[in-house]
N, C-alpha and C positions, 0 to 999 in steps of 0.2 A: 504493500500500500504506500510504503514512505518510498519506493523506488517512482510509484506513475507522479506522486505529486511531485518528485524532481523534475522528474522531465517533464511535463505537462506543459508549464511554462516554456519551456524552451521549443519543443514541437511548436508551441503556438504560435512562438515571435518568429520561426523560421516560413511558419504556411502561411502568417500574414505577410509577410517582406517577397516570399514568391509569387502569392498570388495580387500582390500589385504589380513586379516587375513582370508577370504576363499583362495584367492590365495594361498598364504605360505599351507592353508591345502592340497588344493589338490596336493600342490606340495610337498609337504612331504609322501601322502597318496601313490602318483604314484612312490616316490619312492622308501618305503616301498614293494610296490606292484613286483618292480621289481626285487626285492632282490631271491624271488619264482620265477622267469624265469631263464629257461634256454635258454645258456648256459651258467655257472657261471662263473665269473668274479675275478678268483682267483687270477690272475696276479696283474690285478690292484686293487686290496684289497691288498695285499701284498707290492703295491709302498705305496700306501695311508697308512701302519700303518708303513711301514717306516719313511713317512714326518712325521704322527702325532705321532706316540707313538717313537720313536727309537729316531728321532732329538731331542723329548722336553724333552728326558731323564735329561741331564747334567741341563739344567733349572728348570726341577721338583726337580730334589737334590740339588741345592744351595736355592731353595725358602725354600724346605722342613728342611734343617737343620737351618738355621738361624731363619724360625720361630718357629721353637722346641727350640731353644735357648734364643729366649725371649720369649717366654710360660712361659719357663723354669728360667728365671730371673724374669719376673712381679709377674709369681704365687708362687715363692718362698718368695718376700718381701710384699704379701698381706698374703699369709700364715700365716707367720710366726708374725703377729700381734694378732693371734688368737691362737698361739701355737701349727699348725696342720700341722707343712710344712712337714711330715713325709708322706701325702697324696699328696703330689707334682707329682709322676709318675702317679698315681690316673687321676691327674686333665691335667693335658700335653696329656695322653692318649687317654682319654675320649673328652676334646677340639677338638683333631685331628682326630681322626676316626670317631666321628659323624659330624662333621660340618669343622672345618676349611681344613682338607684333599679334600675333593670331591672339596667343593666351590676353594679354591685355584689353587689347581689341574685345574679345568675348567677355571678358569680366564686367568693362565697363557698360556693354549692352546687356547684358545681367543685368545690373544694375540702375540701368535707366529705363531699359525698353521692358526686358522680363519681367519685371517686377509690375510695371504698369497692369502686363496683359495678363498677369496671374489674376490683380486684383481686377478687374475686367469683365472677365470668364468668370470669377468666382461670383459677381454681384449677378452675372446672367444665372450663374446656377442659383444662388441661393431667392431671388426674386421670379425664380420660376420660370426664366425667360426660355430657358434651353427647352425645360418640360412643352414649352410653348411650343414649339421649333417642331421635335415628336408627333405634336397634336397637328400641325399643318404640313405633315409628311415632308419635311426640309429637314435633309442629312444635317443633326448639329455640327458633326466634327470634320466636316466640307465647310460647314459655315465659319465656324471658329478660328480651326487651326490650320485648314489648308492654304488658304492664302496668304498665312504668317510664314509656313514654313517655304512657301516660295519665294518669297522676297526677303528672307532668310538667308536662303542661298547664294540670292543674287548681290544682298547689303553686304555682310561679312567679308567675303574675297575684297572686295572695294572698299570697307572702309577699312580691312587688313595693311591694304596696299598703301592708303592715305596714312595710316599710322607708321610704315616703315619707313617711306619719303621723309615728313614732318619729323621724326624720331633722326633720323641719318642727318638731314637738318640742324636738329638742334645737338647732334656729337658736333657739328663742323662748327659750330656758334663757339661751342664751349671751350673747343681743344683749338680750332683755329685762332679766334679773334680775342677768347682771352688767354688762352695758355700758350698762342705762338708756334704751334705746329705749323710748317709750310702749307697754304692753302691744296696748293697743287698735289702735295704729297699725299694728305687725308683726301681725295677725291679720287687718283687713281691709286691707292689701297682699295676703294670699295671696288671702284671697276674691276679691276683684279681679282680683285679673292670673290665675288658672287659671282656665281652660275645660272644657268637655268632650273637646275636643278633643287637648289636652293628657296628660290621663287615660287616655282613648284608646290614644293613641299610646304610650305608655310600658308599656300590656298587650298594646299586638301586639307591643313588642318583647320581654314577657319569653316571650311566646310562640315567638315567632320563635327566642329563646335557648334555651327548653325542649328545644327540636326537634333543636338544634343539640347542644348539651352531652347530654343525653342518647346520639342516634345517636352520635358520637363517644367517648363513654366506652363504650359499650356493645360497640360496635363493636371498639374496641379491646382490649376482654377478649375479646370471641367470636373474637378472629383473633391472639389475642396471641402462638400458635403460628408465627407467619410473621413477625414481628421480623425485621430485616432482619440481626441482629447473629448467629442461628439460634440463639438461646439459648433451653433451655427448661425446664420447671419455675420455682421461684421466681424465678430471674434474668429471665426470658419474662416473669412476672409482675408485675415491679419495672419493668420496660423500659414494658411496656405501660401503667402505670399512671403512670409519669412522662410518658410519649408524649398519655397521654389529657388529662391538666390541662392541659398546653403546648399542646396544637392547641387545646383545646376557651376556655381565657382569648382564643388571638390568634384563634379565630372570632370569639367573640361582639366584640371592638373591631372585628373587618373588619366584623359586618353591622352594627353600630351604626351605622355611618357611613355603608353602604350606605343604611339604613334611614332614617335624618337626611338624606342629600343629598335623598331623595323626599319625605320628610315637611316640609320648611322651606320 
């Protein structure tokens, strides 16, 4: 008897953590699925990369210059202990196209965008609106999430790309015009040492995070009625939208790395 009530508990928390992460699939799966139905849905793909890529423009360029500018400070006084700060564009480039561009890039849209459209989804669910959707045979999760996660696709690589330029930027601000690195030197370092491949790989990941942050915010307003705390209305709301930043930051560092072990 004392052996089921050990594990009892535990069975429990593992068949509820499964039986969401099938949840979130099929609900990622259908709305994938609906992306190939017609009739397409161009209007609102077009509000949705407005809210996500167009609003978080001015936020992606202050994140992206000022951390090009201490790239661009740190790597310059670890450098130059080694007498190689002449590789400084090199090392600011390279940082930011493969890894700090995408992941940053995605946090910050967590944080502006994600978070908006948990809380969004969640007032539709908790005010009945989706139930509504059901009742007038309108697919919710074509209505909700599929035109987020398309212009999803299309924002992230782009404003990826805007982050790594404005970042590369502000290393040459910092090591060139106040620490006196030769202008010309930090420019063909970067030429140099980036690839295509490089490039590449820093747009399958902010894809790869579009996919991620997206389903998981989305996600978690269309089900934010099932909070494990059973709170609902705005508390439901709040739970949910705190629940969707916190998963959706430590996904994208678990697939960064996932993504980095294969790609190096």
């Amino acid at each position: 008897m004392m052996r089921t009530c050990f594990f009892e508990p535990i069975g429990r928390f593992f068949s509820k953590h499964i039986e969401s992460a099938g949840r979130m699939f099929l609900f990622f799966a259908s709305g994938i699925r609906q992306i190939f139905v017609t009739p397409f849905q161009a209007g609102k793909v077009l509000d949705q990369i407005l809210f996500i890529g167009a609003r978080s423009f001015f936020v992606i360029l202050l994140t992206g210059i000022f951390t090009g500018m201490v790239l661009g400070l740190q790597g310059y006084y670890t450098l130059v202990t080694f007498g190689s700060e002449a590789v400084l564009g090199a090392a600011v480039a390279l940082t930011l196209i493969r890894e700090l561009g995408p992941v940053l890039t995605a946090i910050m849209i967590t944080a502006r965008a994600g978070s908006a459209m948990t809380a969004e989804i969640g007032v539709m669910r908790m005010s009945e609106q989706i139930d509504a959707l059901f009742t007038m045979h309108i697919n919710p999760v074509r209505f909700v999430f599929t035109p987020r996660i398309v212009a999803a696709i299309i924002s992230f690589p782009l404003l990826t790309a805007l982050f790594d330029v404005v970042g590369i930027l502000g290393g040459y601000l910092s090591g060139s015009l106040l620490l006196g690195i030769n202008e010309t030197l930090y420019m063909d370092k970067v030429i140099q040492s980036v690839n295509i491949a490089d490039i590449w790989g820093g747009f399958f990941k902010s894809v790869v995070f579009a996919l991620v942050v997206i389903t998981v915010c989305s996600y978690r307003g269309y089900y934010s009625h099932l909070n494990r705390q059973g709170e609902f209305g705005a508390k439901g709301v709040s739970l949910a939208t705190t629940r969707a930043v916190v998963q959706s930051c430590v996904c994208i560092l678990i697939c960064d790395y996932v993504i980095t072990s294969f790609l190096v």
